[in-house]
C-alpha positions, 0 to 999 in steps of 0.5 A, spaced: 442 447 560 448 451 563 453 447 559 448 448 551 448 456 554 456 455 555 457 453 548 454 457 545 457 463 548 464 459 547 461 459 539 457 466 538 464 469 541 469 465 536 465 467 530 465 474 533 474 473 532 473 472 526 468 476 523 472 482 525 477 482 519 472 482 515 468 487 518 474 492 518 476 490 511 469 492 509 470 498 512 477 500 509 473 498 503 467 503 503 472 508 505 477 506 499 470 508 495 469 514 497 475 517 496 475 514 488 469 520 488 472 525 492 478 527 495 486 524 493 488 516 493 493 511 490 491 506 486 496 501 484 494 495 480 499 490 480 498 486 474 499 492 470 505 495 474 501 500 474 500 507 479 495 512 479 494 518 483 486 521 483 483 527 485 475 528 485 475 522 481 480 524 475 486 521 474 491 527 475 498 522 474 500 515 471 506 511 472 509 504 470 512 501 477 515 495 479 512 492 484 515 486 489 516 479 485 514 472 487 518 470 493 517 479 495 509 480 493 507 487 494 501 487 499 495 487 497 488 491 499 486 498 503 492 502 507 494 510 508 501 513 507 502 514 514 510 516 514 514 520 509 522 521 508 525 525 502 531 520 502 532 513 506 538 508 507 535 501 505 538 494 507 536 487 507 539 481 507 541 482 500 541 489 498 544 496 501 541 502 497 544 508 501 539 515 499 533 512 496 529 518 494 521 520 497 520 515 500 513 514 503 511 508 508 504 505 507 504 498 511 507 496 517 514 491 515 518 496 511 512 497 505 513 504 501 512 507 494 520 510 493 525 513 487 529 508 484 536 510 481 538 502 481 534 500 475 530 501 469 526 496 468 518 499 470 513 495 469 515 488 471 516 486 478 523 487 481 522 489 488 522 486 495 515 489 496 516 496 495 512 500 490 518 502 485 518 509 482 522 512 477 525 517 480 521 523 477 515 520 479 516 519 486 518 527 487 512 528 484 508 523 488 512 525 494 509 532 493 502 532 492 501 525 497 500 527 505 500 522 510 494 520 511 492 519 503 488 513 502 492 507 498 489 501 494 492 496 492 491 490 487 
């Protein structure tokens, strides 16, 4: 009997482990749903390299963006702008882009909607991961976005 009471803790508690991603999951999620009524989010729908800022439930800005390709993808879910910066060096194995204007960070591991001065090619993928703006629209994302403002990504 105290070896069954014993596996079933063993089991009530992994299922416990589990469940947890998705319970916080669901909770970004119901948040996410409400700010689309009320309040200031992102959206950004990867497969038509597409960027929506909302305000109450109306679209006040729309951009063409080039997210992460193939080997980078763009994350995907439910974050926050949680760090902002008006210009950032950028390194990584393959590239070096000093001055990388309005920069705003919504995932841990270098994520961040930024200008982009090196190329022209919004709406198709060609990031590292990064959300690609053109220059104008990440001032002016920059601008109305503060830390804190809710991003939905897919």
């Amino acid at each position: 009997m105290g070896l069954v009471k014993k596996l079933l803790a063993v089991v009530v508690a992994v299922t416990v482990v589990l469940a947890l991603p998705c319970w916080s999951r669901a909770n970004a999620e119901n948040e996410a749903a409400h700010h689309r009524r009320s309040g200031k989010w992102i959206e950004v729908i990867i497969a038509e390299q597409r960027l929506i800022a909302w305000e109450n439930g109306r679209a006040v800005m729309s951009a063409s963006v080039s997210t992460g390709v193939r080997r980078t993808p763009t994350p995907r879910g439910v974050f926050r702008i949680y760090s902002k910066r008006i210009k950032q060096r950028m390194r990584g194995a393959d590239y070096d882009l000093p001055n990388v204007p309005y920069v705003m960070y919504f995932r841990r591991g270098g994520y961040a909607f930024h200008g982009t001065y090196w190329h022209n090619q919004f709406g198709r993928p060609m990031s590292h991961g990064c959300v690609n703006l053109p220059t104008r629209a990440a001032a002016w994302l920059y601008r109305w976005a503060p830390i804190g403002t809710p991003v939905v990504i897919r």
